[in-house]
N, C-alpha and C positions, 0 to 999 in steps of 0.2 A: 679284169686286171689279174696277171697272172699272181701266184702265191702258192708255192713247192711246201709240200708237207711228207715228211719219209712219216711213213705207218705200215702198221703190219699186212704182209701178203693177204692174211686173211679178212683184214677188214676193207683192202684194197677191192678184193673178189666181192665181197658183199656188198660194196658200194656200186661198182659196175652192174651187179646184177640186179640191185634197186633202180639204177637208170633205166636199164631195159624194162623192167616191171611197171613203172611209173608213167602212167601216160600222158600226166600235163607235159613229160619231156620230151619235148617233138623230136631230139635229133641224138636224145638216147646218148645224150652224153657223161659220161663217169663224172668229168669236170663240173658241169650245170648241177650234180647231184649230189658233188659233196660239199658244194659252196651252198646248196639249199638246206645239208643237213648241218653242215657247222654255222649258218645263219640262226637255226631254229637254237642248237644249243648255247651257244654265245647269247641266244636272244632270252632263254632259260636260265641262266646263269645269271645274267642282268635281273631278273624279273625275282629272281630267290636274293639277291644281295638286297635290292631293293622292300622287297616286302620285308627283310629281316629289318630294315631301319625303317621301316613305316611304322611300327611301334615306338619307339622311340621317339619318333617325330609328331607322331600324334599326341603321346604325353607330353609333350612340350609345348603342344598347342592347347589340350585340354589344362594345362597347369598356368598359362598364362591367362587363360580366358580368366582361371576359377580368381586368378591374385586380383585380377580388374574387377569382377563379379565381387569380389570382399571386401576390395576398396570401397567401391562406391555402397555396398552394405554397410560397412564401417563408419562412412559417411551418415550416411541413413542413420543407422544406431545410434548417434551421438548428436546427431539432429532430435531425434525425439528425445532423446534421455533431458536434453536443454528444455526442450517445449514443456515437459513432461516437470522439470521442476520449474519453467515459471506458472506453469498452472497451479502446482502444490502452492508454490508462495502466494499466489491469488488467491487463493482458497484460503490458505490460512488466513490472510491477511482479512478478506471479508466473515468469515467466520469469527474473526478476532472482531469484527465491530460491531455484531448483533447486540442489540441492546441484553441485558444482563448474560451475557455471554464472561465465565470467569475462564482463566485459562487451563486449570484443571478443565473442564468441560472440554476445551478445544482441545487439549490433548489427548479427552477418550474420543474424541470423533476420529482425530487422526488415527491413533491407536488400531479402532476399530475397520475405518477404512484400509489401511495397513491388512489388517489379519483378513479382512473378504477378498483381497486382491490376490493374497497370498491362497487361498484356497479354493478359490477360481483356477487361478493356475495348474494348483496341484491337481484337481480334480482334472481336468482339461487335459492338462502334459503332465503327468505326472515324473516321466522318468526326467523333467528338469529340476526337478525339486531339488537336487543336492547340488544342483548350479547358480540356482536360484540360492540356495543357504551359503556357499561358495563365496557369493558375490555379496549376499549382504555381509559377510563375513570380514571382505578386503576393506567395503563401504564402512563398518564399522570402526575398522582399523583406521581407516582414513580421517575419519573425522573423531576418531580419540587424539590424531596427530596434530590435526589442527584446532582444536580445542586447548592442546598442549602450547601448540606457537604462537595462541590469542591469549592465553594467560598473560598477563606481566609477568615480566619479573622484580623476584623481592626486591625493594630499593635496600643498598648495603646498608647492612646493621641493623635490619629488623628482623633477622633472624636470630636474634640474640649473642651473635658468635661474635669475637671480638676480630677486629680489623688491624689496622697497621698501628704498630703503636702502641697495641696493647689495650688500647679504648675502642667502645664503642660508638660508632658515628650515628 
């Protein structure tokens, strides 16, 4: 297919003189030789745009994998954290019916269980340790909140403070 290109004399001269040098080009044509060399460059040019967005495109595939991969982790995590306390509650619960079992007692067992799990860990992983305090941290917080919302509250007027009226109800 013909396709006119104005370029300079001198790269004109250097393309004809690559036709003749070139011996896959049987008939030594200038034309065959610069549509072999502007193929290779245009095919250069493609292959640099391209590899510049293969990065890109690969982060976006490695960043999708990792959200799926931490879903179903997340999944996973909160599957066991559930297992994990209906066992406690088993355990307390059977601990709680050993004969002269008081609940002081049951609470240094837990207690104690508590602190061997915690220093298994730290021994083992240690650099989680302050994720591990982190967390019982939030866990703590959480259950001073709901401690707080299982309270009653005061029925009016047994805080001594007078009501409507001016009396106390």
């Amino acid at each position: 297919m013909p396709f006119t290109l104005h370029v300079d004399p001198i790269l004109k001269a250097d393309v004809k003189r690559l036709a003749t040098l070139n011996k896959s080009n049987t008939n030594d044509s200038a034309s065959s030789e610069g549509a072999t060399l502007l193929e290779a460059k245009v095919r250069e040019k493609l292959h640099k745009q391209q590899a510049a967005t293969l990065d890109r495109t690969i982060e976006r595939s490695i960043a999708k994998a990792f959200r799926s991969f931490a879903s179903r982790m997340a999944f996973l995590l909160v599957w066991i954290i559930y297992d994990v306390g209906d066992i406690k509650a088993l355990a307390s619960n059977t601990l709680g019916m050993q004969k002269d079992a008081s609940p002081e007692m049951l609470t240094d067992i837990l207690h104690q269980a508590n602190r061997t799990t915690r220093a298994a860990l730290a021994r083992k992983k240690p650099e989680l340790s302050p994720l591990v305090a982190a967390v019982e941290e939030w866990l703590a917080a959480e259950e001073a909140g709901e401690a707080e919302a299982q309270t009653p509250p005061e029925p009016p007027g047994a805080s001594g403070k007078r009501e409507r009226g001016g009396r106390t109800v």
